[in-house]
N, C-alpha and C positions, 0 to 999 in steps of 0.2 A: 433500441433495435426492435422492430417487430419479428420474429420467425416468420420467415413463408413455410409453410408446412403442407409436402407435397399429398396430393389426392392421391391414390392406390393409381390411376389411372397417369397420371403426368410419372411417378415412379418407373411405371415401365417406357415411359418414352425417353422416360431418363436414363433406363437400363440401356436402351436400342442406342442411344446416339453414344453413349460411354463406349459401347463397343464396338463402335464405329469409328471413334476416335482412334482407341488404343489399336486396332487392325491397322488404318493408315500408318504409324508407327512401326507395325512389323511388316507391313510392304515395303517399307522405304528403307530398310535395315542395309542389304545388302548392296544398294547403289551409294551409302557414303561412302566413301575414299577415295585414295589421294588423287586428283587430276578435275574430280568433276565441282561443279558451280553449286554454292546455293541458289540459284537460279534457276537452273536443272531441277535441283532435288525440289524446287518449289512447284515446279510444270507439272512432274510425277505424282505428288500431293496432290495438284489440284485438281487433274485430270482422273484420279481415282477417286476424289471424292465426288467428282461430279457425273463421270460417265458412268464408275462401277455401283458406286453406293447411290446414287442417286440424292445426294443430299449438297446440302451449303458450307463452302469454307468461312466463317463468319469470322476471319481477320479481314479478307477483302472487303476492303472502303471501308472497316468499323473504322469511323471520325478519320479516313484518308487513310487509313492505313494501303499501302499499294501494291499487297501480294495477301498468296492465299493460309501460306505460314509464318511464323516467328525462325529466323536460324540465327543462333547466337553464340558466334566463336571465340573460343578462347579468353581473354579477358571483357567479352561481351555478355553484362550480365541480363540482360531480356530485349524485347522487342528490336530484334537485330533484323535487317531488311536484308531479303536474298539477293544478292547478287548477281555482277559474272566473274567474280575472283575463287579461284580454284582452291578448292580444299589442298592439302600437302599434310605429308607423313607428319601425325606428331599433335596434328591440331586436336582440339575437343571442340563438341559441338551441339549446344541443344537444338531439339528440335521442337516447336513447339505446335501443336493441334489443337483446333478446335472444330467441331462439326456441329452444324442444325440439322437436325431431321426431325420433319413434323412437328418444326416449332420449338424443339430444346436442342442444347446444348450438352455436346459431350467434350471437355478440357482434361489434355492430357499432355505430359511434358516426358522428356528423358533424355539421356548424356548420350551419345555415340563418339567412337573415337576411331580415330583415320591412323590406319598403320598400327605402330608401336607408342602407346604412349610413355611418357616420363616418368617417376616414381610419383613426383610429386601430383600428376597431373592425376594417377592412378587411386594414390590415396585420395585428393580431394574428393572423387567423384565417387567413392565408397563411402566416406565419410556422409555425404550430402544427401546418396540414396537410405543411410542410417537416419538422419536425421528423418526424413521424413516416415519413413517405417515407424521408428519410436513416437511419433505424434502420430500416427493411424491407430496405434495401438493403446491410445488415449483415450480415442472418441469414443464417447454413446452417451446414452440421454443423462441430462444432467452436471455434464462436466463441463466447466468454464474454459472461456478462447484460449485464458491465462494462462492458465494452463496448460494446452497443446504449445504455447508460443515456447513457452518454457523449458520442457523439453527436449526442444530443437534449439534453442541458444544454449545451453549446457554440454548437450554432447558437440557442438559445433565447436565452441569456444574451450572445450575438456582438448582437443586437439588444435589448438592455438588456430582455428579460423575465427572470421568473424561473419556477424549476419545481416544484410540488405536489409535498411528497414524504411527506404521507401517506396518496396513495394509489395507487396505482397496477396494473400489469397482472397477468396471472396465466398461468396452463396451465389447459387447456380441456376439455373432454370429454364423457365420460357424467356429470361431475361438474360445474355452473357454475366452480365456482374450485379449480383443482387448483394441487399443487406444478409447478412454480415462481413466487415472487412477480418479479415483472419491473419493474425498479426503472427510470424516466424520468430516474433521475442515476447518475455514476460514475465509476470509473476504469477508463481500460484496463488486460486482464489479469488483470480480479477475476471475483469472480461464478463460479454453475456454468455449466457447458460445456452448451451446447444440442447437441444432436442430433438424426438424422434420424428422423425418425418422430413426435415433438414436436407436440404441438398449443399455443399459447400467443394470448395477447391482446397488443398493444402501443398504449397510450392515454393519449399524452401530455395532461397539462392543465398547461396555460402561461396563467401572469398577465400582466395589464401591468404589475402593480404588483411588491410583496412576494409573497413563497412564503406565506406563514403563512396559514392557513385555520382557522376554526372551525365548530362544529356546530351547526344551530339547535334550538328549544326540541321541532321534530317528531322528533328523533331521528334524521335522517336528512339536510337540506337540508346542503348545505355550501358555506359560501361566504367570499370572500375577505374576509379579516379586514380589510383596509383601504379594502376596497368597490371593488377596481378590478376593470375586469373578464378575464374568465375564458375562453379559447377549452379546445377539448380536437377531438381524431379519434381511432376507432379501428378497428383490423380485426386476426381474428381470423387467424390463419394456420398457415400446416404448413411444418416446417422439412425442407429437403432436402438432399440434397448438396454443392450447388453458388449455393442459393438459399433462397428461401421461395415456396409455393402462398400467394395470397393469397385467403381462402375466402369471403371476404365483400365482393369487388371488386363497383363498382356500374357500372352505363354509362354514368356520367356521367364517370368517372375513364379517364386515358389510359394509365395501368398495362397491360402487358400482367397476365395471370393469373399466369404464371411470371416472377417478379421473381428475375433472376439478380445476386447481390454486382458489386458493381465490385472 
C-alpha cells in the first residue's frame, strides 16, 4: 500500500464534504417511516444535496449505479437500490451517503428504524454501532488495519454475530475508494500501518445470522445468504497522532469530534 497522505488543504475539503454528508443524514431522519418509499427518501437525498448544499451525490451512475443513495433493509447488507416498496412498522434500514463537494468525498452510513423495532433487531444495531466506536477508538498514527479489524470481529462475534467480509471500508478522498481496503476482521499486528494524515472509511456490517452474503439478480443488492438480518455504521475519518478527526460526526452522537485512542 502506498499512504495518500492528505495536504492541510484537501483535509479541510475533507472536513466540508464529511459535513455535508452527515447533515444529509439528519435531514432525512424524520421522513423514515412506516408507509413511505425508499424511493421517496432517495428524491429528498438527492434534491438536498443538489439544490441545498450544492454538491454531488457520487452513487449516481458510480459503474451504473441508478440512484443518488444506498437503502438497505432489513436482511440487506449494502448497496440496496431505492425503490417504490414502502417501508412498514418493524423494518431497519441503512442509509447510505456519500457527497462530492469540490472534488472530495464525504462517506457516511447509519441504521434507522421504522416504528417499534424487535429485541433482536434493537440489539443487533447497538451492537454494530459498538463495534464501530471500538475500532474509531483504535485509530492514530502507527497502529496496524489488523488491528482495527480485530476489534470489531471480537465484540461482534463476543455477542454471537458474525462479520461481512466481502466488503468492507477503504481510504478516501479526491478519489471514492482509495488504497487502503480496511478489513472489519483480523488479527493484531497485521495489516498496513495507518498514518497521520490518512483519510479512510470504517463500516462495519454485522449479521445476526452467518457471514456469507450473496448478490442479487440487479447487480448490485447484497444480502444475507440465510436471510437474517443485517445492521452496518459508518464514518469517514482522519487519522492523527494520537487519535482520529471523525469527519462525518452527526448531533445526534455524543462523540466528541476529536476521538483520542484509549
Amino acid at each position: 500500500m502506498t499512504a495518500i497522505i492528505k495536504t492541510a488543504a484537501e483535509i479541510e475539503k475533507m472536513r466540508v464534504a464529511g459535513r455535508l454528508a452527515a447533515d444529509v443524514l439528519e435531514m432525512i431522519a424524520p421522513y423514515v417511516k412506516a408507509g413511505v418509499t425508499t424511493d421517496e427518501l432517495n428524491t429528498l437525498c438527492h434534491d438536498y444535496i443538489v439544490s441545498e448544499q450544492q454538491a454531488i451525490p457520487a452513487p449516481l451512475n458510480y459503474h451504473g449505479f441508478p440512484k443518488s443513495i444506498c437503502t438497505s433493509v432489513n436482511q440487506v447488507i449494502c448497496h440496496g437500490i431505492p425503490n417504490d416498496k414502502a417501508l412498514k412498522d418493524g423494518d431497519i434500514i441503512n442509509i447510505d451517503i456519500t457527497v462530492i463537494k469540490d472534488g472530495y468525498h464525504g462517506d457516511t452510513s447509519k441504521m434507522f428504524v421504522v416504528g417499534k423495532p424487535s429485541i433482536m433487531a434493537e440489539r443487533l444495531i447497538r451492537i454494530t454501532q459498538e463495534c464501530l466506536y471500538l475500532a474509531l477508538k483504535r485509530v492514530k498514527n502507527g497502529v496496524r488495519l489488523g488491528d482495527i479489524g480485530y476489534v470489531i470481529q471480537q465484540h461482534a462475534e463476543k455477542h454471537s454475530y458474525s462479520v461481512v467480509r466481502e466488503y468492507c471500508g477503504h481510504g478516501i478522498g479526491a478519489v471514492f475508494h482509495e488504497d487502503p481496503q480496511v478489513l472489519h476482521y483480523g488479527k493484531p499486528g497485521t495489516g498496513d500501518v495507518l498514518k497521520t494524515g490518512m483519510c479512510l472509511t470504517i463500516e462495519p456490517m454485522i449479521n445476526a445470522g452467518g457471514r456469507h452474503s450473496k448478490m442479487l439478480k440487479d447487480g448490485w443488492t447484497v444480502v444475507t445468504k440465510d436471510r437474517s438480518l443485517s445492521a452496518q455504521f459508518e464514518h469517514t475519518l482522519l487519522v492523527t497522532d494520537d487519535g482520529c478527526e471523525i469527519l462525518t460526526l452527526r448531533g445526534d452522537e455524543t462523540l466528541e469530534r476529536h476521538l483520542v485512542a484509549e
